[in-house]
GURO-522044 format. One record per residue: residue number from 1; residue in one letter; x, y, z of N, C-alpha, C, O in turn. Coordinates in nm, 3 decimals. Layout:
N
    i  aa     n_xx     n_yy     n_zz    ca_xx    ca_yy    ca_zz     c_xx     c_yy     c_zz     o_xx     o_yy     o_zz
  NUM   a        X        Y        Z        X        Y        Z        X        Y        Z        X        Y        Z
...
// end
This chain:
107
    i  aa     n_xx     n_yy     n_zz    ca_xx    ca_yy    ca_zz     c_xx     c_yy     c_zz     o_xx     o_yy     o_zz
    1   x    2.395    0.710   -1.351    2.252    0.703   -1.323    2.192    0.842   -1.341    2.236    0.928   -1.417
    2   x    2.094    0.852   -1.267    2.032    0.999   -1.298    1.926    1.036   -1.185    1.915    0.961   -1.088
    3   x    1.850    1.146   -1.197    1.737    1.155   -1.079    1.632    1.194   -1.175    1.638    1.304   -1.231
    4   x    1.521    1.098   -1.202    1.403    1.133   -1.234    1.256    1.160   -1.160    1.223    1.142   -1.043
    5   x    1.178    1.213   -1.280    1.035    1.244   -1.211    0.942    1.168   -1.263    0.963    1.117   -1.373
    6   x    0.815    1.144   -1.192    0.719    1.080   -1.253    0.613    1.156   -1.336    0.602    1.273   -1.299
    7   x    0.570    1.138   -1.389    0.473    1.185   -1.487    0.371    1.297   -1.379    0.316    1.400   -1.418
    8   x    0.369    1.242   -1.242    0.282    1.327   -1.163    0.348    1.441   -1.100    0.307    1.552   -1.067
    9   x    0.472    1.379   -1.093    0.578    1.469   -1.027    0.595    1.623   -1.084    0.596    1.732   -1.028
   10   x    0.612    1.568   -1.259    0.645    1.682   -1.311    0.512    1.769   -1.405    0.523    1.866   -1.481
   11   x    0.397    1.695   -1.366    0.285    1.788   -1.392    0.288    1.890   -1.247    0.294    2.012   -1.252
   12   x    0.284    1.834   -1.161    0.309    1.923   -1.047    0.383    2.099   -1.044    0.346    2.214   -1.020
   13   x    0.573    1.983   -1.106    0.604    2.087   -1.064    0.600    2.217   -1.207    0.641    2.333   -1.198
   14   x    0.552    2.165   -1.301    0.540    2.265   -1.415    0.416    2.361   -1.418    0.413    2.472   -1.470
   15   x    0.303    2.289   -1.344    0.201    2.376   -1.282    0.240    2.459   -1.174    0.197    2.574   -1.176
   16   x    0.313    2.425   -1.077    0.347    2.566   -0.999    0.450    2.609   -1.028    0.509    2.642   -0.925
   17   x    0.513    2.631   -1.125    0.662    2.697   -1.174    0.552    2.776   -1.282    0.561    2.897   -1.261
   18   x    0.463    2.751   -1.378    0.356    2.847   -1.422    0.268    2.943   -1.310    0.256    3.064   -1.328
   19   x    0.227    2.893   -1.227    0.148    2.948   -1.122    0.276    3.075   -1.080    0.244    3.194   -1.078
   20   x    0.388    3.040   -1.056    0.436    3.159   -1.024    0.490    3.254   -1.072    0.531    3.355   -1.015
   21   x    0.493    3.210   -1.246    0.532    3.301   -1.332    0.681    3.309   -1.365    0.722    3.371   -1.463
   22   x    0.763    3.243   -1.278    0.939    3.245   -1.299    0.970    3.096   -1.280    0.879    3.013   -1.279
   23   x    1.100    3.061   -1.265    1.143    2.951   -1.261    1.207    2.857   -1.365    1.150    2.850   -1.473
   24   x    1.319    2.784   -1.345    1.394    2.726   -1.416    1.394    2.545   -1.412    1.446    2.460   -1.484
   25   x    1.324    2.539   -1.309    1.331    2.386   -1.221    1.308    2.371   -1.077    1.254    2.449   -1.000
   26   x    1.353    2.271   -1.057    1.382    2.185   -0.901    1.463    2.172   -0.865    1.538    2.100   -0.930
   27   x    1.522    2.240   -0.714    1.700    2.117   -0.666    1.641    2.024   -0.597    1.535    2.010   -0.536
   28   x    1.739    1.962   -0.622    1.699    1.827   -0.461    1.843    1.786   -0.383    1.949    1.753   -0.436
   29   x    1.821    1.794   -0.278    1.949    1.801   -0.210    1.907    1.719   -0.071    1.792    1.682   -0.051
   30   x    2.023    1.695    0.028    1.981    1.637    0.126    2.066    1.728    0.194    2.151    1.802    0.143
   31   x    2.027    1.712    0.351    2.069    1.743    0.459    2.142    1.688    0.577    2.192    1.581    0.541
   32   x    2.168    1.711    0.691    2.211    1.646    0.786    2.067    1.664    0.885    2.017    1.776    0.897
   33   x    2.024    1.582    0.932    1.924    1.626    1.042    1.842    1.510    1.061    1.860    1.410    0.991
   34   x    1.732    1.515    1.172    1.691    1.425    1.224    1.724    1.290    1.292    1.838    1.299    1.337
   35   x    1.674    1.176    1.315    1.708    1.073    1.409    1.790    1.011    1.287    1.913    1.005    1.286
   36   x    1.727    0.977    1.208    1.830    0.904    1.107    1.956    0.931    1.037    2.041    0.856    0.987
   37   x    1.944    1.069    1.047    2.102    1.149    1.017    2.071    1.195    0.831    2.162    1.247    0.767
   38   x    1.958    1.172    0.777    1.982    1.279    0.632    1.811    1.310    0.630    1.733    1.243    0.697
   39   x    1.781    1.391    0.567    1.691    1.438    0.552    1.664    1.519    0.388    1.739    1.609    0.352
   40   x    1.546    1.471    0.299    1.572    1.546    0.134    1.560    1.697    0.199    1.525    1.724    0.313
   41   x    1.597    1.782    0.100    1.526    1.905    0.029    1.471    1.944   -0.075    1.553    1.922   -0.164
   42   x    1.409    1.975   -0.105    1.312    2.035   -0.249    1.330    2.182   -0.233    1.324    2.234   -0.122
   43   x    1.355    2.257   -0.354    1.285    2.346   -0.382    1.305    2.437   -0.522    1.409    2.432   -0.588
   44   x    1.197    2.517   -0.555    1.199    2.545   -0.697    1.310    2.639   -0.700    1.354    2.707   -0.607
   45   x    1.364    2.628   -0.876    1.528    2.703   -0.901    1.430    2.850   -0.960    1.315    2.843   -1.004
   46   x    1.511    2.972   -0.946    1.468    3.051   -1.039    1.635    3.093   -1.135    1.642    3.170   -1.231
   47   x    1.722    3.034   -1.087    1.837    3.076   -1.144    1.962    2.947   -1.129    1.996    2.916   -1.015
   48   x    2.019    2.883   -1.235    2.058    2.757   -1.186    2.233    2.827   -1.146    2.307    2.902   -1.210
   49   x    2.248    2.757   -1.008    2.366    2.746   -0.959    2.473    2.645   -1.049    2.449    2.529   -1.081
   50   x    2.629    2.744   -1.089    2.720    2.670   -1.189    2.777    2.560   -1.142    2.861    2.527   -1.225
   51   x    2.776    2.468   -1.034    2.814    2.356   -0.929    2.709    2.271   -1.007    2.741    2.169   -1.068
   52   x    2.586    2.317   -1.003    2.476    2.220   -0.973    2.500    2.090   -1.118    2.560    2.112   -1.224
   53   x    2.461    2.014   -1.093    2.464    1.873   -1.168    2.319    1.856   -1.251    2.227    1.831   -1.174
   54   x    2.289    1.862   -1.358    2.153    1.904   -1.415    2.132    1.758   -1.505    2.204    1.698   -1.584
   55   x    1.979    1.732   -1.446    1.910    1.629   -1.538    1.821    1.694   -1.604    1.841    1.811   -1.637
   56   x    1.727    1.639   -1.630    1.589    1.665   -1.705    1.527    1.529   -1.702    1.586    1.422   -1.714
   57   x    1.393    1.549   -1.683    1.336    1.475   -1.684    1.205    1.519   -1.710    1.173    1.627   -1.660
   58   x    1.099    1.438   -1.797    0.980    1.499   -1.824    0.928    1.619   -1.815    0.825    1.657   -1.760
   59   x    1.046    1.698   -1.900    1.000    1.819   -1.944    1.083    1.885   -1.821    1.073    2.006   -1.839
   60   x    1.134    1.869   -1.745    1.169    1.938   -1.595    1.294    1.916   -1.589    1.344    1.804   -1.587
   61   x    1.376    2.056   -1.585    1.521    2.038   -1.501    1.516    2.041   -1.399    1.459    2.134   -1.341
   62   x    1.585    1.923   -1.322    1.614    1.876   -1.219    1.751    1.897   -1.143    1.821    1.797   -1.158
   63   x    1.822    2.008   -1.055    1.944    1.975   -1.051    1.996    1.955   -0.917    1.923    1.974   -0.820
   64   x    2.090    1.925   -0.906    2.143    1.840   -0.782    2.266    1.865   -0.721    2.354    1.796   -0.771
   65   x    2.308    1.944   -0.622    2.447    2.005   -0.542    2.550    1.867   -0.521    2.541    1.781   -0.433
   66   x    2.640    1.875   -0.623    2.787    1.810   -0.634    2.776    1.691   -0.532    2.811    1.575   -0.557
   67   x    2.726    1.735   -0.417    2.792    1.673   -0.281    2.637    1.584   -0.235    2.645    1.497   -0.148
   68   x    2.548    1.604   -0.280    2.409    1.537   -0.240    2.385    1.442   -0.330    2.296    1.364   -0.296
   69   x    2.449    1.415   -0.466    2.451    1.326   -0.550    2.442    1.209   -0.512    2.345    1.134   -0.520
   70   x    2.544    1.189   -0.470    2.650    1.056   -0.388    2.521    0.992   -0.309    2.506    0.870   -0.316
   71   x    2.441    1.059   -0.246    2.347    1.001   -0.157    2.215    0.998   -0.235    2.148    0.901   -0.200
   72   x    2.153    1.076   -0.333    2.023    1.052   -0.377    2.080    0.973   -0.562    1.987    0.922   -0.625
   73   x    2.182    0.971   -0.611    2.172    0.913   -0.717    2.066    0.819   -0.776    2.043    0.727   -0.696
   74   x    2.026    0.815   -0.838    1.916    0.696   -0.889    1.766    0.705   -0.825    1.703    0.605   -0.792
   75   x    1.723    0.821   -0.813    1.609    0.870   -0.654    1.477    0.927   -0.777    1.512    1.012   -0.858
   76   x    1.365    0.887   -0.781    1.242    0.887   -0.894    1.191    1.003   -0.737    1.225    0.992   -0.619
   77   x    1.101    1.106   -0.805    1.028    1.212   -0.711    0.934    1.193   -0.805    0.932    1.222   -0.925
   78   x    0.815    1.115   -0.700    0.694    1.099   -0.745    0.616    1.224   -0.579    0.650    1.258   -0.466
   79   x    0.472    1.249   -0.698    0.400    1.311   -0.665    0.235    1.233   -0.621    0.147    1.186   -0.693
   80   x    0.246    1.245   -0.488    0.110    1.130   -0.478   -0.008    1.238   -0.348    0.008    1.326   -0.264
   81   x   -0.131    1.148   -0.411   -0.239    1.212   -0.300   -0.254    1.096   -0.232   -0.229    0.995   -0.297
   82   x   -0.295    1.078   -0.094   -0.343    1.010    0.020   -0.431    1.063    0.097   -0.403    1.159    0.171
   83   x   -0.580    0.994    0.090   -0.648    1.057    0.120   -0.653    1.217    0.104   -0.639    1.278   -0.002
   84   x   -0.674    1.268    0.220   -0.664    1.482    0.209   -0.507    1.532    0.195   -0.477    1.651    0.197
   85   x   -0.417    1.432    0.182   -0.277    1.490    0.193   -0.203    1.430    0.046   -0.228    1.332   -0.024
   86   x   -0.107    1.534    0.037   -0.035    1.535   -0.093    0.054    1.588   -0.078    0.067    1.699   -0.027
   87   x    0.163    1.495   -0.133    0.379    1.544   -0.125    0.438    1.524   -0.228    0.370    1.491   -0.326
   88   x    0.522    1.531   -0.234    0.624    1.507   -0.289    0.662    1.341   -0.214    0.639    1.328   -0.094
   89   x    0.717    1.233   -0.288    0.750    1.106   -0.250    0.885    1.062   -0.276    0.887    1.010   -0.388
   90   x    0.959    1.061   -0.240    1.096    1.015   -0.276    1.141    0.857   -0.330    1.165    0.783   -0.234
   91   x    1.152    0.818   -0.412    1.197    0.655   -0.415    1.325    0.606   -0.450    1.373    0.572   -0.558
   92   x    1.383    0.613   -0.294    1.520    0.654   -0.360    1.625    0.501   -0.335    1.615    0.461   -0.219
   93   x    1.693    0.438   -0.399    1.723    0.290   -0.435    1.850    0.278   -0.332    1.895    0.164   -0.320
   94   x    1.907    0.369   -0.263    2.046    0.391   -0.160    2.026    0.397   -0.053    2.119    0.382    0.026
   95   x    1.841    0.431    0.009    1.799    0.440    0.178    1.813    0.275    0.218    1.790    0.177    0.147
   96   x    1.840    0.279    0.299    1.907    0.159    0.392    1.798    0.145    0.520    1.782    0.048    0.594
   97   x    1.738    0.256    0.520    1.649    0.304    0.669    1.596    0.393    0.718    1.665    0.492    0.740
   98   x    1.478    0.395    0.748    1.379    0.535    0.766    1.351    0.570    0.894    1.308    0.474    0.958
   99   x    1.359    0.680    0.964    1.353    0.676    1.094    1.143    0.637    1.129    1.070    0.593    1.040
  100   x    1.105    0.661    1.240    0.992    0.608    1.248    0.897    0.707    1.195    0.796    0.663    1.139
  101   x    0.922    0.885    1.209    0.853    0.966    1.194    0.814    1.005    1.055    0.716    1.068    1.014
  102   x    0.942    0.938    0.975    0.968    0.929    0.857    0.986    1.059    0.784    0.950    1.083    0.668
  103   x    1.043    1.136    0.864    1.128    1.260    0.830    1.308    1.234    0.802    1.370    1.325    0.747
  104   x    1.361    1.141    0.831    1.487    1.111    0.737    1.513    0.987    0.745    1.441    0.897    0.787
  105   x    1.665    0.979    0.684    1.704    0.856    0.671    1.819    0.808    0.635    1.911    0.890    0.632
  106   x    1.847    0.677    0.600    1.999    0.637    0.617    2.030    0.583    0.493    1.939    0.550    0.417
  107   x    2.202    0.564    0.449    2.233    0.561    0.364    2.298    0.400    0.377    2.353    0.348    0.280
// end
């Protein structure tokens, strides 16, 4: 499978990887934390780690730590506005369950 972006996702993140003048991509990784027990991470690469697992997707390398795979495989990062607020969206096909605050979740 793979981890892609949406068309909004990766206008996003190619506008602020220009905005800051450096940059190579995105990781996305998960964590241990919160009520539900995983939680994503985002954040922009300026130098890609030799572990990391590398997609591309619309124009955007995307890469992904060996061990976070297993849990986000097959995971689309869409970029959406709601009302005055705007994220990053995860749609990821392996969550089983979201805690209520909707800061993590289960596998």
């Amino acid at each position: 499978m793979a981890i892609t972006l949406s068309d909004a996702a990766a206008r996003h993140v190619n506008r602020y990887l220009t905005k800051r003048g450096k940059g190579v991509g995105v990781r996305l990784g998960v964590k241990t934390t919160g009520c539900s027990g995983l939680a994503y991470k985002l954040e922009y690469v300026d130098e890609q780690d030799p572990d990391d697992v590398v997609f591309e997707s619309n124009g955007v390398r995307v890469m992904i730590d060996p061990k976070s795979l297993a849990y986000i495989d097959g995971t689309e990062l869409d970029f959406v506005r709601e009302g005055l607020n705007e994220g990053f969206k995860f749609h990821n096909p392996n969550e089983r369950d979201r805690c209520g605050c909707g800061e993590s979740f289960r596998i």
